[in-house]
N, C-alpha and C positions, 0 to 999 in steps of 0.2 A: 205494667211490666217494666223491669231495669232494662238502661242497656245495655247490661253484663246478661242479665235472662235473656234481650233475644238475640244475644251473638250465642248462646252455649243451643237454642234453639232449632236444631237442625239436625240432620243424616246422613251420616261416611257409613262407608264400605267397613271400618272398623268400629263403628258403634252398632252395624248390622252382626257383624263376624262376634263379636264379644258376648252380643246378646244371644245369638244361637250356639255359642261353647257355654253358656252359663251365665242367666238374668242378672244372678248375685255380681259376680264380675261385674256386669255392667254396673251395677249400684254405685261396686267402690270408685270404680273408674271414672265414672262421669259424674255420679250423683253425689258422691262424697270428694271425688276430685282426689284420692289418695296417690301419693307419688310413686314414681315406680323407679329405680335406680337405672341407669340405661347399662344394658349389658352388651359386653363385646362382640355379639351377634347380631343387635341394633346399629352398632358402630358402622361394623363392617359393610350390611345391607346397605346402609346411606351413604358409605362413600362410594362402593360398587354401582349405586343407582346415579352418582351425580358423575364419575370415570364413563360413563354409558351416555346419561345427556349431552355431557359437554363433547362426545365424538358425532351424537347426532345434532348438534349445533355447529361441528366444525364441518359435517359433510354439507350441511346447506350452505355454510358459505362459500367451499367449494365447490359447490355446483352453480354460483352463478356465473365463474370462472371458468368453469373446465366442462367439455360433453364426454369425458373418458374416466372412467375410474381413479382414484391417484395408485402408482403402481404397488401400494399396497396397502391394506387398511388400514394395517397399525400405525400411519401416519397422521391421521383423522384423530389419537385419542391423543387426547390433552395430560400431558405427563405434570402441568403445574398444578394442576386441579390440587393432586395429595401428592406430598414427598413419597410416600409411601406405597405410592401406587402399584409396585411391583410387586409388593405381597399380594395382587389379585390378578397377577397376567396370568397364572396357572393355579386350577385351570376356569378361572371367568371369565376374564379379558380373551383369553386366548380360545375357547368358547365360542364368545358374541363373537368374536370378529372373524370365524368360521361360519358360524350364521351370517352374518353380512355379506361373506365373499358367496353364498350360496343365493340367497337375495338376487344379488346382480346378478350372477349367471340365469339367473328368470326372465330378465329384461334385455330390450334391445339400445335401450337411453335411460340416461341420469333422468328423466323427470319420474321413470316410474319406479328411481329406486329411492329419491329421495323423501323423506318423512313428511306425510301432512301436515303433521302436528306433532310439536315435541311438549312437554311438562306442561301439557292443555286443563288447565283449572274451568271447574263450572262450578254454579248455582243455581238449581231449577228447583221449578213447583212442579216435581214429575207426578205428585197424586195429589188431591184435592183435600183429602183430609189428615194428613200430616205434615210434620215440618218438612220444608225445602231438603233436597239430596246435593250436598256437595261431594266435589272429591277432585283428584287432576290422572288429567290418563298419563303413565311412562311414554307413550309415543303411539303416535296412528301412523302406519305404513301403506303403500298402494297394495292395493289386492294384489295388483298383478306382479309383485314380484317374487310371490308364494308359489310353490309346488302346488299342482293340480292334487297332490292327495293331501294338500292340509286343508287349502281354500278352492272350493272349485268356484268359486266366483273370479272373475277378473277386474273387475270392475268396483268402483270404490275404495273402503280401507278397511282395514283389521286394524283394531286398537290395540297392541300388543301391553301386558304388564309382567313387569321385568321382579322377578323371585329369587332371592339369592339361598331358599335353601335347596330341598331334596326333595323334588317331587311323589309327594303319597300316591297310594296304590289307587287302581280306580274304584276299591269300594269306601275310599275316604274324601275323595274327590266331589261327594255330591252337594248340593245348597243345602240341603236339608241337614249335612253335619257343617256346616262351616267351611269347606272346602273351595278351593279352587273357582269350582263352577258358580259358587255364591260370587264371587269377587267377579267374574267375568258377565253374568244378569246385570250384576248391579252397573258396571259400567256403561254396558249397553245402553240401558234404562236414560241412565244421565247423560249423556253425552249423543243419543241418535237422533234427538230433535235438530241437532247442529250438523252434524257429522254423517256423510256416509257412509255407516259402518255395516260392511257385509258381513264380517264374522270377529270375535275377539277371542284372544290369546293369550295364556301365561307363559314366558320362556326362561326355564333357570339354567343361567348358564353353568351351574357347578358340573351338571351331569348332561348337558348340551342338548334337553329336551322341550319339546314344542307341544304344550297341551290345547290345542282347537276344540271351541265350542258353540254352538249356535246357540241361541236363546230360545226355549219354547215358553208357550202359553206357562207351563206349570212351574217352572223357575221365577216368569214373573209374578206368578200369584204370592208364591212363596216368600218373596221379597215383600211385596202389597201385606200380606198378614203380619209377618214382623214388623212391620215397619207403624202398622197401627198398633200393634202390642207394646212397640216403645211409647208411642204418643199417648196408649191410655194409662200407664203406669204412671201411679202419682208420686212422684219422688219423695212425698212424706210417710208414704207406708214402705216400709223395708218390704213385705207381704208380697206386694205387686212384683216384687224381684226374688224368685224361688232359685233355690239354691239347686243347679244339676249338678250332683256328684258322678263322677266318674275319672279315666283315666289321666284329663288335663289337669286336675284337684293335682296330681303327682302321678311320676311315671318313672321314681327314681326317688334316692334315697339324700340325694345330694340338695341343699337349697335353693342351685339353679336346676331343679328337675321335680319343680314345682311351683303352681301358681303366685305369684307373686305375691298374692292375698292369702294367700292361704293359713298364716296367722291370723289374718282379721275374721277369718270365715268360718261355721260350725261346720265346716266338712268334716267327717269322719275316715275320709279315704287313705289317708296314710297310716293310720290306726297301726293295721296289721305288721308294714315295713316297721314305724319307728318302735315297736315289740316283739321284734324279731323271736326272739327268745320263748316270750309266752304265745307267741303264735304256735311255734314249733311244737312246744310242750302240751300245747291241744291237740294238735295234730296228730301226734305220738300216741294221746289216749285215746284215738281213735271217733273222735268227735267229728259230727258233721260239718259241711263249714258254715249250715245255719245254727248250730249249736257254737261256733264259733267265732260266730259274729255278734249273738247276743252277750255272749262271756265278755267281751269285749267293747261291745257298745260300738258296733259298726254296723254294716250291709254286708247282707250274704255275699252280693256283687264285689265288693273290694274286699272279701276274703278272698273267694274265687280268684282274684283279678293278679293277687299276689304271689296264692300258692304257684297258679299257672307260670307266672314270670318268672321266680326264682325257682322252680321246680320241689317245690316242696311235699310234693304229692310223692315224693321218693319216700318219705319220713311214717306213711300208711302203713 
């Protein structure tokens, strides 16, 4: 094996999340290595995310300094980080640092409000028969400076990972779609060999909300099976990487409101949007929408998925 094979030989939270929205995906992404344009939604999450480290890198070194809070937190973020930093005080910045001032009122002293661990990288052999799980936690905080109704723990940390968009509803939230709670297992997973971690957390500060999750037995399974299903897929067989069509294929008419691959991929999901026209004109003759998806050379699913969206059922 190169040693280009065994650095690409390993598993992130985002070669898990890719592969449970769609194998194929994963194919282009890892196994083909196709480029992806970075979009100003990517931009923004990474400058928000490194505005956020660098306050929790300024609060520890004010705390070897000071046993009192600084008399306010907006003090703590580092404005050199991005010129532009302002475009994210409202409402992110302004947000986290509502969260922060809520933190401390938990506690009676700086040591249990300051971060265990800030941009904490690992690499471990968390299972025996696949590759190593990397990834870095956004920050482990003290238990104890959480609300008794997020963490009833006091003791130890919550890994917290910081989300700059809109938190989904809770029937989207589960591992088994890619959500949330996959990203919160997974960390767990990597990082409690080291780490005391009582409970882990997503916080998006857009809409100022706190998603707590414990890890059971059946999230770690669920990770454990995916995670051998990447290692037995032979990246020479396209086969081993089956295409899920569904709503992420596109969800929108527009080029950013569709998977990136989605020229490279034989999805059929946008079929019905980008033939507006002859959608309609079926629809009108009164055709089912499984008569309407063989016309068509789609899934009865992404006719359905269409009519429902743009309310085309009006046209009956």
């Amino acid at each position: 094996m190169s040693e280009d094979q065994e650095e690409k030989d390993y598993l992130s939270k985002s070669r898990l999340k890719t592969w449970v929205s769609c194998p194929r995906k994963y194919y282009y992404k890892y196994v083909e290595e196709k480029e992806v344009e970075e979009t100003e939604s990517m931009v923004k999450g990474t400058k928000i995310h490194e505005l956020i480290e660098g306050f929790y890198e300024n609060a520890i070194q004010y705390a070897e300094d000071n046993d009192e809070p600084p008399t306010t937190m907006f003090s703590l973020i580092d404005d050199s980080i991005h010129e532009d930093w302002r475009d994210y005080l409202d409402p992110y910045l302004a947000h986290f640092l509502g969260f922060e001032r809520r933190r401390w009122q938990n506690v009676d002293d700086m040591e249990d409000w300051i971060p265990v661990a800030v941009e904490e990288g690992m690499w471990s052999e968390v299972l025996e028969d696949t590759p190593p799980f990397t990834g870095y936690a956004d920050v482990m905080l003290p238990a104890a400076s959480f609300d008794d109704d997020d963490v009833e723990d006091n003791e130890g940390c919550v890994l917290i990972d910081f989300k700059t968009g809109e938190p989904k509803s809770e029937k989207y939230r589960g591992h088994e779609n890619g959500g949330v709670f996959l990203d919160l297992a997974y960390y767990k997973l990597l990082f409690e060999s080291d780490f005391d971690i009582r409970s882990v957390g997503g916080y998006y500060p857009k809409t100022d909300t706190l998603v707590v999750s414990d890890v059971n037995e059946e999230r770690r399974r669920f990770i454990k099976e995916v995670s051998r299903r990447i290692s037995n897929a032979d990246p020479e067989e396209i086969e081993d990487f089956p295409l899920k069509m569904g709503p992420l294929c596109a969800w929108g008419e527009g080029e950013d409101e569709r998977c990136e691959f989605y020229d490279d991929c034989p999805s059929t999901w946008a079929v019905p949007i980008d033939n507006r026209d002859k959608t309609v004109e079926l629809i009108q003759q009164g055709m089912s929408n499984e008569e309407i998806a063989e016309e068509m050379e789609t899934t009865e699913d992404a006719v359905s998925y269409w009519i429902h969206k743009k309310r085309w059922h009006r046209y009956r």
